[in-house]
Kinemage of the C-alpha trace (Angstrom):
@kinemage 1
@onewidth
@group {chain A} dominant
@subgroup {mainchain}
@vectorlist {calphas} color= white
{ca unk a 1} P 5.737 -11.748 29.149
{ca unk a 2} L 6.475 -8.247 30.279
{ca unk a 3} L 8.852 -7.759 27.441
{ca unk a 4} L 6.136 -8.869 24.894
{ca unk a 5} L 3.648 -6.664 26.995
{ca unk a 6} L 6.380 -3.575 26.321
{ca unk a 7} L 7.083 -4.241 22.733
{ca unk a 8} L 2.670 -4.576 22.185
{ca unk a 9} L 2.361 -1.400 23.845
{ca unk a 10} L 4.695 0.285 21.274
{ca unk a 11} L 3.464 -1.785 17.758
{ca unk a 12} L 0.578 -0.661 16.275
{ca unk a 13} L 0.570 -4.055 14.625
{ca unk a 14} L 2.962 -7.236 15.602
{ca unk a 15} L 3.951 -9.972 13.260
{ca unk a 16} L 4.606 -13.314 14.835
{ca unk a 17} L 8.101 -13.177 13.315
{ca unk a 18} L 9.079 -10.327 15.296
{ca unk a 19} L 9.358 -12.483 18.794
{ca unk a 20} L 12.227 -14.279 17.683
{ca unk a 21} L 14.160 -11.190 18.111
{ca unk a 22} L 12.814 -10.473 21.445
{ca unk a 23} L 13.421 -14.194 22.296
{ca unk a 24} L 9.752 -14.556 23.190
{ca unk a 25} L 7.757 -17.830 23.051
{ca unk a 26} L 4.857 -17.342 20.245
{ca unk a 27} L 2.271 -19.021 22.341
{ca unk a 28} L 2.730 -15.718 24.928
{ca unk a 29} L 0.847 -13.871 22.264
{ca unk a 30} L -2.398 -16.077 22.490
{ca unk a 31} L -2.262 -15.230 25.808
{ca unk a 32} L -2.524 -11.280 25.184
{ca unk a 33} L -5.026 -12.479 23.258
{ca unk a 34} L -7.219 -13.632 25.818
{ca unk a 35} L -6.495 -10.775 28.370
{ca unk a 36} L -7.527 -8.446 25.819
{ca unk a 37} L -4.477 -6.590 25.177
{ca unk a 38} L -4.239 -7.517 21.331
{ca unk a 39} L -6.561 -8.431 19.043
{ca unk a 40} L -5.401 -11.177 16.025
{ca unk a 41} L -6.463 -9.609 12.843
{ca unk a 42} L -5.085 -12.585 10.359
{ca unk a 43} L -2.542 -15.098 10.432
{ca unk a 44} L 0.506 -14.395 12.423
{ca unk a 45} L -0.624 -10.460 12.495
{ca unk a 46} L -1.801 -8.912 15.723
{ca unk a 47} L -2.955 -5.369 16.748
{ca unk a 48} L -2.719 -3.668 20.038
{ca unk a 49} L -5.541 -2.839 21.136
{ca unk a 50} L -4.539 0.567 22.795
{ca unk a 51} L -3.620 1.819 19.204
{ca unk a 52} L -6.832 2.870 17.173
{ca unk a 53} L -6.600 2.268 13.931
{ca unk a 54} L -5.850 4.809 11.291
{ca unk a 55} L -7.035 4.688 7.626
{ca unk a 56} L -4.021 3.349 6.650
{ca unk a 57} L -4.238 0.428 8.781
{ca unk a 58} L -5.136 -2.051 6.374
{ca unk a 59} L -2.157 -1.132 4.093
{ca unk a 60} L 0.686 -1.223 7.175
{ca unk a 61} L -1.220 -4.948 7.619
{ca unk a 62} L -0.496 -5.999 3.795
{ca unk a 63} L 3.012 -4.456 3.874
{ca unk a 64} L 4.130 -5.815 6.763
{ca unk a 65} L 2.907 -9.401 5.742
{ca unk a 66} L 4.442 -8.654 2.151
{ca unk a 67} L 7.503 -6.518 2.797
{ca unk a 68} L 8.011 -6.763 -0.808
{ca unk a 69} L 4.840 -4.721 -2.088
{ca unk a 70} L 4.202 -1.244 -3.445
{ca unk a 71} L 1.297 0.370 -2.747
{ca unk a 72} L -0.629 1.050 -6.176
{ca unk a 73} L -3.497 2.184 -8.590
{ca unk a 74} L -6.510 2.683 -6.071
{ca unk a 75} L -4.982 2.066 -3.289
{ca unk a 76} L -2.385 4.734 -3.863
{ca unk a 77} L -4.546 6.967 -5.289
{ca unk a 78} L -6.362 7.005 -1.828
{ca unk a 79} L -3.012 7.236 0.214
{ca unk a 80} L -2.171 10.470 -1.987
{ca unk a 81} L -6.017 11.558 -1.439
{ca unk a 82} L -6.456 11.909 -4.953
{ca unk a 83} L -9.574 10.327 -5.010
{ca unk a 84} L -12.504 9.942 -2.758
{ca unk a 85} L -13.353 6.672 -3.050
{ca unk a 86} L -12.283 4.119 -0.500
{ca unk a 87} L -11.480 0.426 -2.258
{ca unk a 88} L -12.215 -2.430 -0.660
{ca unk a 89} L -9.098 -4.205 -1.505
{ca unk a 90} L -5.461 -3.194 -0.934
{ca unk a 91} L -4.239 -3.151 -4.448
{ca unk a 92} L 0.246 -4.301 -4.159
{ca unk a 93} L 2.658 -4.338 -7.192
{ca unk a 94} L 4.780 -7.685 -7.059
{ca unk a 95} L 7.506 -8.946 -9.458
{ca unk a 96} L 6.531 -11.842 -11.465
{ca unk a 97} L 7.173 -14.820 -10.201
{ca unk a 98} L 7.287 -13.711 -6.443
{ca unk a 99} L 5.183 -15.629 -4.034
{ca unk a 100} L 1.252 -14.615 -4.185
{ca unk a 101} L 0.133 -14.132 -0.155
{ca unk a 102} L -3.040 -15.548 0.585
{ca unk a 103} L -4.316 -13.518 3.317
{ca unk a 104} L -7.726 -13.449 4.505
{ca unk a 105} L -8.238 -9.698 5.597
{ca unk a 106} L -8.089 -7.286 4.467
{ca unk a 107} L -9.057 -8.721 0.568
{ca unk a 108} L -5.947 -8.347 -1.918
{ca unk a 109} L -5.711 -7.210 -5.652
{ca unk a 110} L -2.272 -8.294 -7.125
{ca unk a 111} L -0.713 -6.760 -10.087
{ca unk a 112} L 2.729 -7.833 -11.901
{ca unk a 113} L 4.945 -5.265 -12.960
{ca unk a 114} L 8.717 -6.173 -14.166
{ca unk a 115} L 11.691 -3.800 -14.906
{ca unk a 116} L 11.632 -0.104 -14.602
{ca unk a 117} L 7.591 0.001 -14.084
{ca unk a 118} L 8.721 -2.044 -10.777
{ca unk a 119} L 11.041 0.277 -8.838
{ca unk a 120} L 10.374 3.775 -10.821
{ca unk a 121} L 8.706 6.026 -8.759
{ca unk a 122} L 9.127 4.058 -5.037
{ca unk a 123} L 8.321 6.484 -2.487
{ca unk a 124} L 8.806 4.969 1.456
{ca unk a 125} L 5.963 6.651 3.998
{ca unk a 126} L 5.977 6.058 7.191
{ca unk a 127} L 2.625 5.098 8.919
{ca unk a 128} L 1.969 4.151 11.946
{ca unk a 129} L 5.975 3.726 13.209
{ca unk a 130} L 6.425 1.413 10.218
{ca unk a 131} L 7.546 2.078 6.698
{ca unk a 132} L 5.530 1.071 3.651
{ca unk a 133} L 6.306 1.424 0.006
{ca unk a 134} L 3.641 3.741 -2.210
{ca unk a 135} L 3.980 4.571 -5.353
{ca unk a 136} L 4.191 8.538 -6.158
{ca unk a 137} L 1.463 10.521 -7.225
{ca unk a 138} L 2.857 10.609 -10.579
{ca unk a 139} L 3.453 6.809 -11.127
{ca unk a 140} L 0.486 6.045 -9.926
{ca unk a 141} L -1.380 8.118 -12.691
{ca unk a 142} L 0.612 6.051 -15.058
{ca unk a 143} L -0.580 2.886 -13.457
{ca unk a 144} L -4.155 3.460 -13.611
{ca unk a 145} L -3.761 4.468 -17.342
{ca unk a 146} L -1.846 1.115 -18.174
{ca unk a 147} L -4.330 -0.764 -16.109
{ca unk a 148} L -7.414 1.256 -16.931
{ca unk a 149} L -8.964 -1.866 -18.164
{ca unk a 150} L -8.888 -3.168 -14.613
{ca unk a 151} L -9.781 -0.021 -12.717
{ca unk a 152} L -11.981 1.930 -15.448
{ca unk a 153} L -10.768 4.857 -17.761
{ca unk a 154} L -12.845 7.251 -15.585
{ca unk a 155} L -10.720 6.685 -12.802
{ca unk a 156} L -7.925 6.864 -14.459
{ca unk a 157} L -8.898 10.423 -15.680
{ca unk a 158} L -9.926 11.959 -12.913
{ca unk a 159} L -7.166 10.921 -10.938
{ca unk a 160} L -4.823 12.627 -13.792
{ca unk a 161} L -6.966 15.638 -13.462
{ca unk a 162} L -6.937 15.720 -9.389
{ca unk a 163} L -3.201 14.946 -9.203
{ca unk a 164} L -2.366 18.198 -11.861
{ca unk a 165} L -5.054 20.327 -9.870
{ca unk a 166} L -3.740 19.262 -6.993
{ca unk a 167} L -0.109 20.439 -7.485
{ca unk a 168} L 1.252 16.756 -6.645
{ca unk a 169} L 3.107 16.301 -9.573
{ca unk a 170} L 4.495 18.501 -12.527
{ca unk a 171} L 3.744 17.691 -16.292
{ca unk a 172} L 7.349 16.703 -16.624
{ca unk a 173} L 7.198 13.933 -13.884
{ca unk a 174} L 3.545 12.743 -15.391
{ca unk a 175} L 5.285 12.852 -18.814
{ca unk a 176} L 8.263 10.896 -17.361
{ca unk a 177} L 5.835 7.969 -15.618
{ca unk a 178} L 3.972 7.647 -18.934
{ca unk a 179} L 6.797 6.930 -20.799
{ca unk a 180} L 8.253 3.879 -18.450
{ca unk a 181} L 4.341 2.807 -18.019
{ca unk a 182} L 4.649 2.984 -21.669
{ca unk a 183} L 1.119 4.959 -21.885
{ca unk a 184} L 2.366 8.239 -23.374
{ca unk a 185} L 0.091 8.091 -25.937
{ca unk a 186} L -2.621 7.335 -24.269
{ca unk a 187} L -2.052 9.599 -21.915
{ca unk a 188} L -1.212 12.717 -24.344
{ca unk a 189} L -4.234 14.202 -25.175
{ca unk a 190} L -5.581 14.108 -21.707
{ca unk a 191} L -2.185 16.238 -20.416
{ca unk a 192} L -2.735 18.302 -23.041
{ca unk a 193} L -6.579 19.105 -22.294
{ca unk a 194} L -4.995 20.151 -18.751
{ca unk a 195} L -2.688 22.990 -20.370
């Protein structure tokens, strides 16, 4: 117990998985539970309560149910503050074919990307002791271009705008994400509006 206690105290958020390592019996974490020392947010996720969460919380909860998901379109967009609006659901690249997770909370939006639109533009970010995969700046103005049907041609815009105004990508890696998104000419006449 004081070895669970220990390991709590330094996770911001615990999966159930990670007691097998500790050699830990899983029913020791009901017990934190119900002294108040964690606080189940889904199934098989728990967070300490002496950590507060951060605004990044919900993503580190996705990612570290779904090790295999990149952060994208609004979600990134928020994580590289190039928008101001907060979604209400934690928007993850997968492969196609790879196993859908059916998680309660926070609520999901799942895209499939194969090939080069997978892995281009990865970027690992630490947050909160944990790293999480997020898309760059750059590849997720691609993104919301190629899925502008699902997230609005507005967005899309004004994220291309923020993210040149903002200095977080060049024209050459925008150009570069637009042509293995393959939205290049979509996205053509809006770059060149910006020079």
């Amino acid at each position: 117990m004081q070895r669970l206690r220990r390991f709590a105290d330094q996770q911001p958020v615990i999966r159930s998985a990670d007691l097998e390592r500790l050699a830990v019996p899983r029913n020791y974490l009901g017990r934190l539970v119900r002294e108040g020392k964690l606080e189940r947010v889904g199934r098989g996720l728990y967070s300490s309560a002496d950590h507060p969460p951060t605004e990044n919380r919900t993503i580190l909860e996705v990612c570290r149910r779904v090790p295999q998901a990149v952060v994208c379109l609004s979600s990134a967009l928020r994580f590289h503050e190039l928008t101001t609006e907060n979604p209400f659901e934690v928007w993850i690249a997968l492969k196609p074919g790879a196993w859908s997770p059916r998680i309660e909370y926070p609520p999901l939006r799942v895209i499939r990307v194969s090939g080069e639109a997978l892995t281009f533009g990865v970027m690992e970010h630490r947050v909160e002791g944990f790293e999480i995969k997020v898309y760059s700046p750059a590849k997720t103005v691609a993104d919301c271009f190629k899925f502008r049907s699902k997230i609005g041609t507005e967005l899309a815009i004004q994220a291309l705008r923020e993210c040149f105004r903002e200095k977080k990508a060049t024209m050459d890696e925008l150009w570069e994400a637009a042509k293995v998104c393959r939205v290049s000419n979509v996205m053509l006449p809006y770059m060149e509006s910006l020079s």
